[in-house]
N, C-alpha and C positions, 0 to 999 in steps of 0.2 A: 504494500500500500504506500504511496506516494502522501508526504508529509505536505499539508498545505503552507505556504507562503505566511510570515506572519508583518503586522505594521512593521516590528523589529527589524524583519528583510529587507523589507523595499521603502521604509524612512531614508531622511536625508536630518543628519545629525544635524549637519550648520543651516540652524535657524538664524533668520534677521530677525529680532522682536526689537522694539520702540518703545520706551516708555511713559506712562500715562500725562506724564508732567509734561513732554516734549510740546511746544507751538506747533499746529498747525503748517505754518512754513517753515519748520524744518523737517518735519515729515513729508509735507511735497518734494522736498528736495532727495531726502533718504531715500525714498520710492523713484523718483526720478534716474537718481544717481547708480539706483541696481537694479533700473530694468525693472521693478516685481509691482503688481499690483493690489498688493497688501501685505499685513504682516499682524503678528500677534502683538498684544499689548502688555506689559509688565510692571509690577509699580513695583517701588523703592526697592524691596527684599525679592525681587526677581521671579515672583508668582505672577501666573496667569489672570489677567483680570479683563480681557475683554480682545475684540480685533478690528483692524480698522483697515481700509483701502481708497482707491482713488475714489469708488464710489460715492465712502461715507463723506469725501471731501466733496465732492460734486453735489450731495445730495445736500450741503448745506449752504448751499447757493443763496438760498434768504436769509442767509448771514453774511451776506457779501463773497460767496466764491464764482467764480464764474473760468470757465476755458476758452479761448480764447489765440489767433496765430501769434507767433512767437516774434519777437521785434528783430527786427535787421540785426546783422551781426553791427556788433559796433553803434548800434542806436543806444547805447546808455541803460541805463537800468532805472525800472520803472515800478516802484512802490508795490511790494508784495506781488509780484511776479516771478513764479519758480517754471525755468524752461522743462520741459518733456519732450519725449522722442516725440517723431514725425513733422517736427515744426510746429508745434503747437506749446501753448504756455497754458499757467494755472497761474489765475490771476483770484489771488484770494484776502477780502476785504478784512476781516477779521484773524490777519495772519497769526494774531499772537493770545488766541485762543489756543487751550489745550486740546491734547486727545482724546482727554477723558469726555470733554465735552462732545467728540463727534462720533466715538469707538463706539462699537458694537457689543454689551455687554455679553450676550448670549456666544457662548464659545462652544464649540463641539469639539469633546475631546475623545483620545481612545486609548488605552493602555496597551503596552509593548509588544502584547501576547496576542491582541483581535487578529482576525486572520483574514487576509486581501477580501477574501468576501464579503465579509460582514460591512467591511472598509469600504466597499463600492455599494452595497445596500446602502450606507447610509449616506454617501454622497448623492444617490440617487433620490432617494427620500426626503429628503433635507435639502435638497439642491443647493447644493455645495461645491467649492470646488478643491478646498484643502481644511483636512483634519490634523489637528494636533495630537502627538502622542506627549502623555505626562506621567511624572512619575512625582507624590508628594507636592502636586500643584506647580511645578514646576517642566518647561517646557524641554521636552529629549530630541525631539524631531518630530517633522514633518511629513505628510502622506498628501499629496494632491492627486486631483484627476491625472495630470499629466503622466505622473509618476506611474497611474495604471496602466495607461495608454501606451508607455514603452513597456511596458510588460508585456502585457497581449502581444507587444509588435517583437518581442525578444523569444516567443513560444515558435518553436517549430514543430 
């Protein structure tokens, strides 16, 4: 009998997580600067406490965030303006608001042991596209869609 695959397997240890205190613009820029379009939230003693993405940043637009094409190179820098790929900027009115203010309390997490399957039940369920494995409220690694998605593609 073939041993199923567990979080443990196919996690990726080096998580980026952000902490709850951070400004807003400096979070658009964290996320800008590595490519990811979220990340877990942590306060002071390094426990899991919420998650936050470009979304929860776009979605607070009636606090002054707005996107927006990105200013000529060389045009100066222009008040709470964090550049993003594709040529596009994030222009955000209330930059020095926190994350706790915008994060996503609700976190979906899974211990070391769950096994791929159950991992993609609940991304399907949940529609999700990345779970957190913890151990002690503290974050060990990551499981996203993606992550499955080379699996399937690495099975022969």
């Amino acid at each position: 009998m073939v041993k199923a695959l567990t979080a443990r397997e196919v996690m990726n240890p080096d998580v980026m997580a952000v902490r709850a205190d951070m400004t807003v613009r400096d979070l658009a820029a964290f996320l800008a600067e590595r490519q990811i379009t979220g990340a877990p939230v942590i306060d002071a003693d390094g426990r899991l406490v919420g998650v936050v993405s470009l979304m929860d940043i776009a979605e607070s637009r009636a606090e002054g965030v707005d996107v927006a094409p990105a200013a000529p190179a060389g045009g100066g820098g222009i008040e709470g303006l964090v550049d993003l790929p594709h040529g596009l900027a994030l222009r955000i009115g209330n930059a020095e608001a926190s994350v706790s203010q915008i994060m996503t309390p609700a976190v979906y997490t899974i211990v070391a042991e769950t096994p791929v399957a159950d991992i993609a039940r609940t991304m399907i369920s949940g529609r999700i596209h990345r779970l957190f494995v913890t151990e002690n409220e503290r974050i060990v690694g990551i499981v996203t869609s993606l992550d499955l998605v080379k699996l399937l593609c690495s099975e022969g």
